[in-house]
C-alpha positions as CSV (number, residue, x, y, z in Angstrom):
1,X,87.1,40.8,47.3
2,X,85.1,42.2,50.0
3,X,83.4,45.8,49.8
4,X,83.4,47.7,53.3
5,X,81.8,50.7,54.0
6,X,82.3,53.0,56.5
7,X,79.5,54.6,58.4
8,X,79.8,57.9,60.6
9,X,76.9,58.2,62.6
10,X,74.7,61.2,62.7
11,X,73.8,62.7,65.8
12,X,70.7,60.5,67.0
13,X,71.5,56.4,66.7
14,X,68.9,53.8,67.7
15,X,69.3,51.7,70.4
16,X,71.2,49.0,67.8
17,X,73.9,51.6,66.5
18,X,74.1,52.6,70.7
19,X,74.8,49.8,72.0
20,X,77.9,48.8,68.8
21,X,79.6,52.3,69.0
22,X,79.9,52.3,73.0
23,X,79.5,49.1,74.4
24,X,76.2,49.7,76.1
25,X,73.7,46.6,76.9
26,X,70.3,46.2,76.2
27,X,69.5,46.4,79.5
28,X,71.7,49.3,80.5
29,X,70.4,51.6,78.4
30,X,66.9,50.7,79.5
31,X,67.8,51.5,83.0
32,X,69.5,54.5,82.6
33,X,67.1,55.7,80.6
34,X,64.5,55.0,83.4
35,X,67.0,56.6,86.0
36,X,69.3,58.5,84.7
37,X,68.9,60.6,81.5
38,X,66.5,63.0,80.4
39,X,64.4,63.1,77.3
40,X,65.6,65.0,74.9
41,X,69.0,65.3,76.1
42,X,70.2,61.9,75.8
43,X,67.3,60.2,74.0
44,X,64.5,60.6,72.1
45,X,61.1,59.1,71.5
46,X,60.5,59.4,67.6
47,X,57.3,58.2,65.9
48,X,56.5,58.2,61.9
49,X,53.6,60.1,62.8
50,X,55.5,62.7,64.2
51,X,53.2,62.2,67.6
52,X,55.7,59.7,70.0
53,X,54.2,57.9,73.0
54,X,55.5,56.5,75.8
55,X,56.0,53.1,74.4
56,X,57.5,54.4,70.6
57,X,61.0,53.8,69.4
58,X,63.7,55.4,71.3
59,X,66.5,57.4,69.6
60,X,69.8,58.6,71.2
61,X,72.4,61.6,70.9
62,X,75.6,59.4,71.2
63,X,77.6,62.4,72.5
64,X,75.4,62.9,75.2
65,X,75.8,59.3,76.4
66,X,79.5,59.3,75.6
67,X,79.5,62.7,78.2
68,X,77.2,60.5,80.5
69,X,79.8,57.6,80.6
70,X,83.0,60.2,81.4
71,X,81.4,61.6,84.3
72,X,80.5,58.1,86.2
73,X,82.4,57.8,89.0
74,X,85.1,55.1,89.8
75,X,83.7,52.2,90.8
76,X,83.5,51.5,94.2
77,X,86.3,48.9,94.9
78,X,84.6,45.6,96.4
79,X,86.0,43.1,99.4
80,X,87.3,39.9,98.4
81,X,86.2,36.6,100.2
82,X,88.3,34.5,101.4
């Protein structure tokens, strides 16, 4: 028989545990973060020397983004070709 174990995840998630608990690409997440959300709100830069740069690992508050995803708007309905 199979063991499973059930994570809940804490408050900030990398970018792995992001992307499986709401659907989020890769990619997404790197734009938005370059557009759209604010460091230290909706992610982090962490670093083990406790001295982040630009360029270290990224953490994110999961509820933030979840808040982020309820407030887009509708998407803009597109023509059909004929």
């Amino acid at each position: 028989m199979e063991n499973v174990i059930q994570l809940m995840p804490s408050k900030w998630v990398s970018e792995a545990v992001l992307m499986q608990i709401t659907g989020l690409k890769k990619n997404t997440i790197k734009t938005a973060r370059e557009v759209s959300w604010m460091e230290g709100r909706e992610y982090k830069h962490v670093s083990p020397d406790g001295v982040p740069r630009e360029n270290s690992m990224c953490f994110y508050d999961w509820r933030a983004v979840e808040k982020w995803i309820e407030k887009q708007p509708p998407a803009i309905p597109r023509r059909k070709s004929a």
